[in-house]
C-alpha positions as CSV (number, residue, x, y, z in Angstrom):
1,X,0.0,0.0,0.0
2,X,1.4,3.2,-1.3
3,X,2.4,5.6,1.8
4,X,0.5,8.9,2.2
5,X,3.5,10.3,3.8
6,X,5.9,9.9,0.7
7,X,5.5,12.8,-1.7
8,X,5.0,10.9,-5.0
9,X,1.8,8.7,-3.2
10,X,0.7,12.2,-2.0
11,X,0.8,13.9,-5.5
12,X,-0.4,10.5,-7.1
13,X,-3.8,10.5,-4.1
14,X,-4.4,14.2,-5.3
15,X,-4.2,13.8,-8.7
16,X,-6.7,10.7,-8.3
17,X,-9.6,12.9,-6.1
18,X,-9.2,15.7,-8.6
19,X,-9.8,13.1,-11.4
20,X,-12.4,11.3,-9.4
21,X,-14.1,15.3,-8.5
22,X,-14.3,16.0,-12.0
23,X,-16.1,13.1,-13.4
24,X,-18.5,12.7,-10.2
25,X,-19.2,16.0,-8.6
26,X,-22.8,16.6,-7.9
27,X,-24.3,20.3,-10.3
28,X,-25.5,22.4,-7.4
29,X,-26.4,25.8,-7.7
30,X,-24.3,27.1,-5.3
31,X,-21.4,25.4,-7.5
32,X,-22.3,27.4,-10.4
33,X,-21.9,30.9,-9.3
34,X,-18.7,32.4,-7.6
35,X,-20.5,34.6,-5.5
36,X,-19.3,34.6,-2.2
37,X,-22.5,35.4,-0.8
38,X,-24.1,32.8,-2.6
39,X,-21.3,30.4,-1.5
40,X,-21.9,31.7,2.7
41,X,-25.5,31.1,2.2
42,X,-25.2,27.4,1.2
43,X,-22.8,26.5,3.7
44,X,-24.7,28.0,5.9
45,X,-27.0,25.7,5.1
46,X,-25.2,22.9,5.2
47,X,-24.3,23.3,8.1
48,X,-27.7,21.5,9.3
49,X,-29.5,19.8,6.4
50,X,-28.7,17.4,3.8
51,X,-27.6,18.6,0.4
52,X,-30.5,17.2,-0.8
53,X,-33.0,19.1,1.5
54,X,-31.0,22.4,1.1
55,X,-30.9,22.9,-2.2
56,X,-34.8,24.0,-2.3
57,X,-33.8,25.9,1.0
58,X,-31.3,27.8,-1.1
59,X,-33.1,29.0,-4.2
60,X,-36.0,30.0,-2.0
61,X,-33.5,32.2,0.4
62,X,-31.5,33.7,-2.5
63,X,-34.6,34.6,-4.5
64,X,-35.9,35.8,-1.2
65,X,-32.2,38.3,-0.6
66,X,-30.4,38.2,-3.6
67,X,-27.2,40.1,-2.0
68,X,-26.0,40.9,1.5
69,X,-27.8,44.4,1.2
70,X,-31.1,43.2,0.7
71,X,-30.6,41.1,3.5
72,X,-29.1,43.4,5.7
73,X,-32.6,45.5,5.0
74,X,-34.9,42.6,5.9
75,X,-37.0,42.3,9.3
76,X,-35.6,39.4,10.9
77,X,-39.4,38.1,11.1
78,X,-39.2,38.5,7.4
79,X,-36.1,36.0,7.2
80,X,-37.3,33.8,9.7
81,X,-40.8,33.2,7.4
82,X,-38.3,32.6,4.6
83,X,-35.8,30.1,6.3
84,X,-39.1,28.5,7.8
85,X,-38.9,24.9,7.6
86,X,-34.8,24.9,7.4
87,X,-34.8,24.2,10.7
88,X,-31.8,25.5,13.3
89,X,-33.5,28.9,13.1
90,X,-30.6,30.3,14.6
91,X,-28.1,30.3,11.6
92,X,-31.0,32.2,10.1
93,X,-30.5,35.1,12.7
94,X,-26.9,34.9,13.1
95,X,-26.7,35.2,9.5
96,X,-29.1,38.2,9.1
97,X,-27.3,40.1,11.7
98,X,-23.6,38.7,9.5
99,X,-25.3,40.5,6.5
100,X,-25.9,43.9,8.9
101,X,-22.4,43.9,9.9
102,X,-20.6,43.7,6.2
103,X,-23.3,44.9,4.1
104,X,-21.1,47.8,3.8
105,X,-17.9,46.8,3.4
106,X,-18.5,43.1,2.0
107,X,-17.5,39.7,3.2
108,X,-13.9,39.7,4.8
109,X,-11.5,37.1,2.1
110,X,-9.9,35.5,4.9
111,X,-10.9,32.3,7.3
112,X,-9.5,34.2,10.1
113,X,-11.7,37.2,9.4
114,X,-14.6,35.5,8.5
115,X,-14.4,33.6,11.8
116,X,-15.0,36.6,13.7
117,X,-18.8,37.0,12.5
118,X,-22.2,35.8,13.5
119,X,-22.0,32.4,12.6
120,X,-19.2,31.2,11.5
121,X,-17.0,28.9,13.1
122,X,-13.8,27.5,11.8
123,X,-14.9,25.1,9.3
124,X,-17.4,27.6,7.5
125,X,-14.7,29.9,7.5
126,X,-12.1,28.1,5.8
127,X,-14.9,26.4,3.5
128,X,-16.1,30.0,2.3
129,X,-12.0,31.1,2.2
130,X,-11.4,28.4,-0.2
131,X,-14.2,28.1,-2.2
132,X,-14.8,32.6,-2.5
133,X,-11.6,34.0,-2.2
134,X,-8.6,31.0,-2.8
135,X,-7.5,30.8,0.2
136,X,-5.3,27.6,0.9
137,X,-6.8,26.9,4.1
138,X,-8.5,23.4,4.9
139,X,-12.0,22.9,5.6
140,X,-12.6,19.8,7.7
141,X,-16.3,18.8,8.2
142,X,-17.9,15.4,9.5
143,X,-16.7,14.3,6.3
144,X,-14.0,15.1,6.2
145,X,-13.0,13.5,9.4
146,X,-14.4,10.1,8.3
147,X,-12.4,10.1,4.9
148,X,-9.2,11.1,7.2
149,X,-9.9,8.9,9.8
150,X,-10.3,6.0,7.2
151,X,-7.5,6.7,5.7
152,X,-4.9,5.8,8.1
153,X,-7.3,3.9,10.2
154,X,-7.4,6.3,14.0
155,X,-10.3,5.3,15.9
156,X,-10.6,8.5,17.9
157,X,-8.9,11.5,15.7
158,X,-8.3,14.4,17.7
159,X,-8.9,17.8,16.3
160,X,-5.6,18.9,16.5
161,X,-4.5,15.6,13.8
162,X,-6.9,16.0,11.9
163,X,-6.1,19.8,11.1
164,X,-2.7,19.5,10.6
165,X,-3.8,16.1,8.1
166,X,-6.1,18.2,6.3
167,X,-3.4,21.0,6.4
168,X,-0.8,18.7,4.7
169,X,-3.2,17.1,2.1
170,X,-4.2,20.4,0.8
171,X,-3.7,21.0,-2.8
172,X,-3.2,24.6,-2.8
173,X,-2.8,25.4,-6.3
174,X,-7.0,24.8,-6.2
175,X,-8.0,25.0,-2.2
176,X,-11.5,25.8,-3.2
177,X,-11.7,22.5,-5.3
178,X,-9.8,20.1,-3.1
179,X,-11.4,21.1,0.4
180,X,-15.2,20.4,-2.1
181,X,-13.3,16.9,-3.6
182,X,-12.6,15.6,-0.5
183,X,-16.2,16.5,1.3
184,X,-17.6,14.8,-1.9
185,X,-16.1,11.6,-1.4
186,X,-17.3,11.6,2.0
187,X,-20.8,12.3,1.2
188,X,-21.0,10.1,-1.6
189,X,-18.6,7.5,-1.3
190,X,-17.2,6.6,2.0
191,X,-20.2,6.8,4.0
192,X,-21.2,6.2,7.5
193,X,-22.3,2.9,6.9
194,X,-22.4,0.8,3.7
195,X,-19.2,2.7,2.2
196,X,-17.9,1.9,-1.6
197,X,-15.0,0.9,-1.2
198,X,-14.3,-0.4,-4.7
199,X,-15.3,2.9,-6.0
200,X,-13.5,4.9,-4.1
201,X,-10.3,6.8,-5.8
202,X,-8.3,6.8,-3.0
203,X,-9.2,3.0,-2.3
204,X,-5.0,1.8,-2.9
205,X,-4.3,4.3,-0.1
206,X,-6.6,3.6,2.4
207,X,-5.3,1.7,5.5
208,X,-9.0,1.5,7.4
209,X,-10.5,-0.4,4.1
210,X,-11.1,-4.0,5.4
211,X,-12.8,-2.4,8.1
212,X,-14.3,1.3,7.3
213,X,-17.0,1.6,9.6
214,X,-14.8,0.7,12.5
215,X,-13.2,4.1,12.0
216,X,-13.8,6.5,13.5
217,X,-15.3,5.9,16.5
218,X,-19.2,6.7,16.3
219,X,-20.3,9.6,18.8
220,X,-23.4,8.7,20.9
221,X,-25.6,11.7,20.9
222,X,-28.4,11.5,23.8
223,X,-31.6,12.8,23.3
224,X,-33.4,13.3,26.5
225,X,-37.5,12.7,25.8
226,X,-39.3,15.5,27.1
227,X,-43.4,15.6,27.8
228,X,-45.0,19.3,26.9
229,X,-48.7,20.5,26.4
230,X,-49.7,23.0,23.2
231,X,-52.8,25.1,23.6
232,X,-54.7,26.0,20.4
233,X,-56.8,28.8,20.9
234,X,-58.6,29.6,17.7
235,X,-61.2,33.0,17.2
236,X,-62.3,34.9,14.7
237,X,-60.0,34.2,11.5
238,X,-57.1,33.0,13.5
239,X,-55.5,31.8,16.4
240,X,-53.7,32.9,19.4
241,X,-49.5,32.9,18.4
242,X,-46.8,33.3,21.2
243,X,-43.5,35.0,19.9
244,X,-40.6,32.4,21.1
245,X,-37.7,32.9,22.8
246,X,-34.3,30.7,23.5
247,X,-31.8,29.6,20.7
248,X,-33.5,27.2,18.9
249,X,-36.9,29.0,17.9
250,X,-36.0,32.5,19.4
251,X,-37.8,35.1,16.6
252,X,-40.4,32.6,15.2
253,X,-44.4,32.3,16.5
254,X,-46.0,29.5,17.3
255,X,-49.2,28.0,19.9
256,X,-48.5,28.4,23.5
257,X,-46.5,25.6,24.8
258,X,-45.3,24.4,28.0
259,X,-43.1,21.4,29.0
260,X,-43.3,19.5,32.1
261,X,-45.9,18.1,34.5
262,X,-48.1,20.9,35.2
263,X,-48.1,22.2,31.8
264,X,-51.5,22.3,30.9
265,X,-52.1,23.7,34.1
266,X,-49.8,26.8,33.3
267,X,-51.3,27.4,29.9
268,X,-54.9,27.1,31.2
269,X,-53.9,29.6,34.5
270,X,-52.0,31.9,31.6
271,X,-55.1,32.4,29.5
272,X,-58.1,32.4,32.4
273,X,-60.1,29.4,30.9
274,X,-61.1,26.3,32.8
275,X,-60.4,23.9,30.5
276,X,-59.7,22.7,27.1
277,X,-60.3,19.9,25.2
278,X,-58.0,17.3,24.0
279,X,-57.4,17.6,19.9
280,X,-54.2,14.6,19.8
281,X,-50.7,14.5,20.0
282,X,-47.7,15.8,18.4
283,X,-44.2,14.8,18.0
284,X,-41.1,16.7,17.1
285,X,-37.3,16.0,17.4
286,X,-34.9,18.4,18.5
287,X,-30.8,17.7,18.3
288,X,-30.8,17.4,22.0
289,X,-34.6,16.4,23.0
290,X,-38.0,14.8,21.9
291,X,-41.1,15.9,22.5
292,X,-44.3,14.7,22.8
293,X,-47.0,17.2,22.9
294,X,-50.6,16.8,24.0
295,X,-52.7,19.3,22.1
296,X,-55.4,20.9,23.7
297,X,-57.9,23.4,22.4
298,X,-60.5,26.0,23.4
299,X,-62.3,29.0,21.5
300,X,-60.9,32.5,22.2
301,X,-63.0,35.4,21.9
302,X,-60.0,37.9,21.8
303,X,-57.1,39.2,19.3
304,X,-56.0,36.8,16.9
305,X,-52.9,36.1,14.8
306,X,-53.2,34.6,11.0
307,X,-50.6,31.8,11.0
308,X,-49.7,32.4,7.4
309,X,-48.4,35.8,7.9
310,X,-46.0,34.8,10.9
311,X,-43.1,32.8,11.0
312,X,-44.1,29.3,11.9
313,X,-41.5,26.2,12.6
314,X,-41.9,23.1,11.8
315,X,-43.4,21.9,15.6
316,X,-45.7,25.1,15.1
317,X,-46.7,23.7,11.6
318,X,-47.6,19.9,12.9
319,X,-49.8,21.7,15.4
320,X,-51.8,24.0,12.8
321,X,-52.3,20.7,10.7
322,X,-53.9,18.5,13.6
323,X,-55.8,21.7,14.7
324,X,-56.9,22.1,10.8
325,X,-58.6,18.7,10.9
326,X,-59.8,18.6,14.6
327,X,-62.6,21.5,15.4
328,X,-61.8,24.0,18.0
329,X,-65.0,23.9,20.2
């Protein structure tokens, strides 16, 4: 097996992705432009949601704020309706008040300067470096990690390895290009589980190839299951709509919700009603948590908000459709 850390296997491996790139890389929009805007938005994206999933995401978004002034000009409740169904509402925000700061001046061209906006943490940074503005910086992603780790077979690759790795494997004659090659093969070839081995161009170098899911090491996420009550409260051409708070929905409306024991109690003691009937139950998954929502319901004889001119999440969304086909009493 041909050793990564020679020069001629390391110029022979590039040569092979960049071969391998060319022939098999997927035609995304964001690939097509060399916008850097364009090229923030869609990692943004990505940072959360499939390639899939975001490319609908994107073309809604960038018809939606074409440039960083029209976005810097938006109400964030305006971006927020946009983003809606994205999910991880707060990259929308961070990246509304990223557009505020720069609109000005434009995006910064480095990784290090980029870094220091709302947002953006190392690996957006170099991705956006590379890929806008040519900077030989790696980007290392979840991807990225696997392909390294598989490569020379580490269970557990620290970050500091796997920076320097990505540092040294870095074609930087075409940064942009390489950092995209070697997120491809991840994405598409060398896989969580079920990997291609045999179709993979960098297959003769690969050390953790009789084994690839072995490395790395899977992290166990936790996700703690959490019990909460929603309260629809439906008038006269509308409903009743709470503006949220926190880091996950902060800036979007939805039904009142509470979690906890005593949850329906707090809703009912909020709004002065005595009860509320029972409409079904909703689920919805969070990184961190689960919930399981009983939906309860009531008429309301005061204001009213029309769901489709607010900012609804996806939770907020499963509600108004089992409230849509259930009657409010």
């Amino acid at each position: 097996m041909p050793d990564l850390d020679d020069r001629d296997a390391l110029s022979t491996f590039r040569r092979d992705l960049a071969t391998w790139f060319r022939q098999h890389r997927r035609d995304l929009s964001w690939r097509r432009v060399r916008d850097p805007y364009a090229i923030l938005v869609s990692e943004i994206l990505l940072q959360q949601t499939r390639v899939e999933q975001a490319q609908g995401y994107y073309a809604r978004f960038m018809a939606a704020f074409p440039d960083l002034a029209t976005l810097a000009r938006a109400s964030e409740e305006d971006v927020l309706k946009v983003w809606a169904g994205a999910g991880y509402y707060r990259r929308a925000r961070n990246l509304h008040q990223l557009a505020r700061a720069v609109a000005e001046t434009g995006l910064p061209t480095t990784a290090a300067e980029l870094e220091d906006l709302p947002g953006i943490g190392p690996y957006t940074a170099a991705a956006v470096a590379s890929i806008a503005f040519g900077e030989p910086v790696a980007a290392v992603d979840g991807n990225v990690r696997r392909v390294l780790a598989r490569l020379f077979a580490v269970e557990a690759p620290n970050a500091r390895w796997l920076r320097e790795t990505a540092e040294r494997f870095l074609d930087r004659a075409d940064p942009g290009a390489w950092n995209q090659a070697v997120m491809e093969l991840g994405s598409l070839v060398c896989t969580p589980k079920n990997p291609t081995c045999a179709a993979c161009p960098a297959a003769r170098f690969c050390r953790g190839k009789g084994d690839p899911e072995r490395y790395p090491v899977r992290r166990v996420r936790r996700q703690m299951v959490v019990s909460a009550c929603a309260l629809v409260l439906k008038g006269g051409g509308g409903y009743v709509l709470e503006r949220r708070d926190g880091r996950a929905l902060g800036g979007l409306w939805g039904f009142p919700l509470e979690e906890g024991p005593s949850a329906l109690e707090v809703l009912l003691s909020r709004y002065r009603l005595a009860s509320a009937r029972p409409l079904g139950t909703v689920e919805h998954a969070f990184t961190h948590k689960k919930l399981t929502i009983e939906v309860y319901a009531a008429s309301w004889p005061g204001p009213v908000d029309d769901p489709g001119s607010r900012p609804l999440s996806v939770l907020d969304r499963k509600i108004l459709a089992l409230a849509s086909v259930s009657p409010v009493p």
